[in-house]
N, C-alpha and C positions, 0 to 999 in steps of 0.2 A: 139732665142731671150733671151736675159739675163732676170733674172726674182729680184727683192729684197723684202725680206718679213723683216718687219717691227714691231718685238713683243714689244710695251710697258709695263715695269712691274711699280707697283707702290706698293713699299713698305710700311707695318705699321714699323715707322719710329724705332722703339723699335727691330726693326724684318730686318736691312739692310745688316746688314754683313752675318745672315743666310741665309739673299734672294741670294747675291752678289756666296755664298757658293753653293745653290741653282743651281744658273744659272752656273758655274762650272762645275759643275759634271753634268749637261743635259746637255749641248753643246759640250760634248765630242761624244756622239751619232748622233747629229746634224752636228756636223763638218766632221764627218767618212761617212754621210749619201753620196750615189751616187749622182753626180750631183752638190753637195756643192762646192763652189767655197772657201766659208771662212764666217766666224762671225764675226763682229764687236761690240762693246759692250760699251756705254757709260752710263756714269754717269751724268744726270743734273746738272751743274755749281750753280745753285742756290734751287733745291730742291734733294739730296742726296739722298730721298728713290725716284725716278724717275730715272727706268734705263731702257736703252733701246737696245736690239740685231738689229743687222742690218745684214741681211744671201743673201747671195749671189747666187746665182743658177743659173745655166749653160743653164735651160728652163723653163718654165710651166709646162712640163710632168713630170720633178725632183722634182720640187716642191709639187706637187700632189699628187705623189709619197709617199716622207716624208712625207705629212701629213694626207693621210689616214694610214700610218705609226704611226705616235702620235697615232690616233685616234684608233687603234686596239694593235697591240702585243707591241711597242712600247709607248703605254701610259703613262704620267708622272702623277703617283698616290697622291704620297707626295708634302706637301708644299704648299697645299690650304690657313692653315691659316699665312701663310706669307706675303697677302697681301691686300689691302684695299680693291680692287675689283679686279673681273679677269683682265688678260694681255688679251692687245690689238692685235690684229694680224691687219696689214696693207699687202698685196701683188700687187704687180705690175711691170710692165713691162716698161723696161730701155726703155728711148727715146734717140736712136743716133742719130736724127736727130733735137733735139731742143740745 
């Protein structure tokens, strides 16, 4: 079952192009990670420091996977004060059938 995880980042508005910089160079990790289908990464149309990855995953197990991944040797250290509050993680599983 396809799985999509849903990171919202909210930039301090002073601080976008670094965040933008930011998410860059993390999702080169993220996009190599097993299992990854692809990232998608938008920019809010009406609030600019509102960005948000959209990551793709092949399962639940991949996903998992990656993020006790983040959460151990793959941790992303830098770049706390880039943002207003922490990023969001949203994950969930594709409905083929709606």
């Amino acid at each position: 079952m396809a799985i999509i995880a849903i990171l919202e980042c909210h930039f301090k508005p002073e601080q976008v192009e670094a965040g933008i910089d930011w998410l860059r160079r993390n999702l080169v990790a993220t996009r190599a990670f097993g299992g990854c289908l692809g990232v998608e990464v938008f920019e809010d149309g009406d609030d600019p420091s509102r960005v948000v990855a959209v990551e793709h995953w092949a399962s639940l197990e991949h996903d998992r996977a990656y993020r006790a991944w983040r959460d151990g040797e793959g941790r992303i250290v830098e770049g706390g004060d880039l943002f207003v509050g922490p990023p969001r993680l949203t994950v969930g599983v594709v409905r083929d059938d709606v």
